[in-house]
C-alpha positions in Angstrom: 3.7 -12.4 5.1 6.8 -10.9 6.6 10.5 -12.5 6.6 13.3 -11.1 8.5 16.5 -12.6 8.3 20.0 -11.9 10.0 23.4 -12.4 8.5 26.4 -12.4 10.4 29.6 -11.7 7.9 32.8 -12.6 8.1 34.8 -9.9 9.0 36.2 -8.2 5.8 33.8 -9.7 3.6 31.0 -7.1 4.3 31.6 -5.3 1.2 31.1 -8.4 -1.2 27.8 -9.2 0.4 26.4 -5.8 -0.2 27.3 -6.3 -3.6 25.7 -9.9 -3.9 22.4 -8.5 -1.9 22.4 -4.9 -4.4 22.0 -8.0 -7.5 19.6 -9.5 -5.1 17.3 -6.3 -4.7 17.9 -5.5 -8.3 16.4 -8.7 -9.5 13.4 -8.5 -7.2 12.8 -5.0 -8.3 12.5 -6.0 -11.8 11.1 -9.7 -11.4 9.0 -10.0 -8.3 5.9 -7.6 -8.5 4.4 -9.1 -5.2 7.6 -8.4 -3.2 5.9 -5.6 -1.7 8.9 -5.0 0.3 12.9 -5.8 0.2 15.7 -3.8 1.9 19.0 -4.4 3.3 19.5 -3.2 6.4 23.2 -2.8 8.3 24.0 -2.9 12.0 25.1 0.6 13.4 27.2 -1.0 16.1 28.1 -4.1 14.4 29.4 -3.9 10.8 29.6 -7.2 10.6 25.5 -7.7 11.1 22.8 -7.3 8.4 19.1 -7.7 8.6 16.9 -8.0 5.3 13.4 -6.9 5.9 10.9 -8.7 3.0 7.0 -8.5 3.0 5.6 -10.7 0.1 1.8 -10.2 -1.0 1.2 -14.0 0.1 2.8 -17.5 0.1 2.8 -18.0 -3.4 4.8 -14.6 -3.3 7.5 -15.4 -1.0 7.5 -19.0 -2.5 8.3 -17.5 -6.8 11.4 -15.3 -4.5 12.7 -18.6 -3.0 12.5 -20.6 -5.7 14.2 -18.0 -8.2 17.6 -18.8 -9.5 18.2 -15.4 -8.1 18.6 -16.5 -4.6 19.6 -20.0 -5.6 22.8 -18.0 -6.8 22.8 -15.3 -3.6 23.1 -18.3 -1.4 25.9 -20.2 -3.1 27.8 -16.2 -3.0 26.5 -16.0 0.7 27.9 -19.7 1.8 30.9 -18.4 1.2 30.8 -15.1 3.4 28.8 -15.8 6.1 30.0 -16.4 9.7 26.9 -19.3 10.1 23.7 -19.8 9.0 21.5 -16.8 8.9 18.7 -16.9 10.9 14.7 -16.3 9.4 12.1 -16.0 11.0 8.5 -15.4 9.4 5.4 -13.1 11.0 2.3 -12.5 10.0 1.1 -9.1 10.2 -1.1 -7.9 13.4 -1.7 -4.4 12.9 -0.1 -0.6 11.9 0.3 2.3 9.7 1.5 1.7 6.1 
């Protein structure tokens, strides 16, 4: 199961939501075995625009990351940077090269 989700900043508050996302992928690194995958990623053009690319072993996966106090405290941090809601999407995978 794959989740990618955008985040528009507002502008000047790029810097604290790298911070709040680097505690993010911190705990997942050291909490969350089947988070096979969990990266920031930053817009080249836009500054302002991030995209977090997660791959979870399986529901149950993706459910223990969005039920952790972890993100419970990333989102109350992120409510108060973010320039609207972020939009997720989630994708099954089809095929390709790991």
């Amino acid at each position: 199961m794959t989740v990618i989700a955008k985040l528009k900043v507002k502008a000047g508050q790029e810097d604290a939501l790298i911070a709040g996302m680097r505690k993010m992928i911190a705990h997942v690194k050291a909490n969350e075995p089947n988070t096979r995958t969990y990266v920031l990623y930053r817009s080249s053009k836009d500054p302002s625009q991030f995209v977090v690319y997660e791959v979870y072993a399986d529901q149950a996966a993706f459910a223990a990351h969005s039920g952790s106090d972890a993100m419970r405290e990333f989102f109350t941090l992120a409510g108060t940077l973010l320039d609207g809601r972020p939009e997720i999407e989630m994708y099954e995978e089809v095929d390709g090269k790991h």
